[in-house]
N, C-alpha and C positions, 0 to 999 in steps of 0.2 A: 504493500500500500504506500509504503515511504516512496519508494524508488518512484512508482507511477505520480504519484501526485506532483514530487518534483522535476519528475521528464513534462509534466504539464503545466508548471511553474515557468519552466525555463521554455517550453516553447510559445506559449502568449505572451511571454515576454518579448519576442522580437516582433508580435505582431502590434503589442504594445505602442511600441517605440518607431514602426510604420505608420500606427495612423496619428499619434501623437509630431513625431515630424512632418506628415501632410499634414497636420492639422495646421500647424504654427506655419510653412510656406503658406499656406493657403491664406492664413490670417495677414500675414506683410503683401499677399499680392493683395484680398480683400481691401484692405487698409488703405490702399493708393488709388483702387479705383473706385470706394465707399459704394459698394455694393452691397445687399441686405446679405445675412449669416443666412443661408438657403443653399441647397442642390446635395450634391454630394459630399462635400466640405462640414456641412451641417451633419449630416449623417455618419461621415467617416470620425469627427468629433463625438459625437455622440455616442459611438459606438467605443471608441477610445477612452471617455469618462468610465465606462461599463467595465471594461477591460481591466483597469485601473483597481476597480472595486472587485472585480474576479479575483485577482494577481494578492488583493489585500485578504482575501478571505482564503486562498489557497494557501498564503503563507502565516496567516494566522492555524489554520489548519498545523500546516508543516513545524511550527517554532511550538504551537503551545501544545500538538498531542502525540506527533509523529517522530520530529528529528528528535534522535540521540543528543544533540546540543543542551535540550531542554533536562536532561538528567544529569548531565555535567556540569549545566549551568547551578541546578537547585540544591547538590551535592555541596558544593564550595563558590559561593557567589566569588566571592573577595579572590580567589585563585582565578575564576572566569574572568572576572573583570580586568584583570593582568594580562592575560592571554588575548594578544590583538584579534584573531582570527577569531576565537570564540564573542569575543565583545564587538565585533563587526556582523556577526551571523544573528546573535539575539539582541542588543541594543541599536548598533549604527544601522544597519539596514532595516530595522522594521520600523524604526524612526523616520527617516531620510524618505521610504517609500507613502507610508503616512503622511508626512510632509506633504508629497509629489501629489499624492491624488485630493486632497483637501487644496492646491493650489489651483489645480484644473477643477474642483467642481465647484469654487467659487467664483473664476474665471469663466466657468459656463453658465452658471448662473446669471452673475449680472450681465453678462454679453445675451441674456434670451431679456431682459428688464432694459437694455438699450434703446433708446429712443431713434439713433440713426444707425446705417450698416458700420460707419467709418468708428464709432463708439462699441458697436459690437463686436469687431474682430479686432480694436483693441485689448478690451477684455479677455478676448479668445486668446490674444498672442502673450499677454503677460500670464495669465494662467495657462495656458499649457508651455510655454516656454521656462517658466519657472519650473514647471513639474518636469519637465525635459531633462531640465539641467540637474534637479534631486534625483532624480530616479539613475542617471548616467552615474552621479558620483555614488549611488549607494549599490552599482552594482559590480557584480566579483569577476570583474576582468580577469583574463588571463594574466596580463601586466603586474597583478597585484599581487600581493605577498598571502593572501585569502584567495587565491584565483581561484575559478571553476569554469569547467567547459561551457564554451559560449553554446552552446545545445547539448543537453541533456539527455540520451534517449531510454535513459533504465540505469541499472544498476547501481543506484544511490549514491 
């Protein structure tokens, strides 16, 4: 059950981060030509806020009943909290992701309460551009000293 949940963690995550980058191009071309927040753009957002909340509920799933982390964390807090890679898997990342999606869904929010398009995909582009930029640093690049395969398919 671990391993599936997180081979499914880690692949809505790149879909993620597709419609969350259309989302935000879209919002700077919107922006220039103050066109209403409609068509595809709307919907690929929408569906990206969604995603966001999937990604938050898979990985609440994963830290609070599934991963091993959460046994080694509740063993020896004060030893976990030392340990980078552990304090990045249960604190900084499920912070940082949190962050990310309470930034886009206030950012979609007020962009649906806008009065013009040019005020709505303002909205659109600092809340999901801000959620862009959390979600990027809270995740476990290969680069990083916590790295993890940029796709997941099984095997925990």
């Amino acid at each position: 059950m671990y391993a599936a949940t997180l081979a499914l963690h880690s692949l809505i995550r790149w879909l993620f981060l597709f419609g969350v980058g259309f989302t935000v191009f879209s919002a700077i071309k919107g922006r220039r030509s103050d066109t209403p927040l409609a068509g595809l753009p709307r919907v690929i957002g929408g569906i990206s806020v969604g995603l966001a909340d999937l990604q938050l509920l898979l990985g609440v799933l994963l830290l609070a009943v599934l991963s091993p982390l959460r046994e080694v964390f509740l063993a020896d807090p004060g030893a976990a909290m030392r340990d980078a890679t552990i304090r990045f898997f249960v604190v900084e990342h499920p912070t940082l992701m949190l962050l990310s999606a309470t930034a886009m869904h206030v950012g979609w929010a007020r962009a649906k309460r806008a009065k013009t398009g040019r005020a709505a995909w303002n909205r659109v582009l600092i809340g999901f551009a801000v959620g862009l930029l959390l979600a990027a640093l809270a995740i476990p690049w290969p680069f990083l000293s916590h790295a993890r395969p940029l796709l997941r398919l099984g095997g925990g």
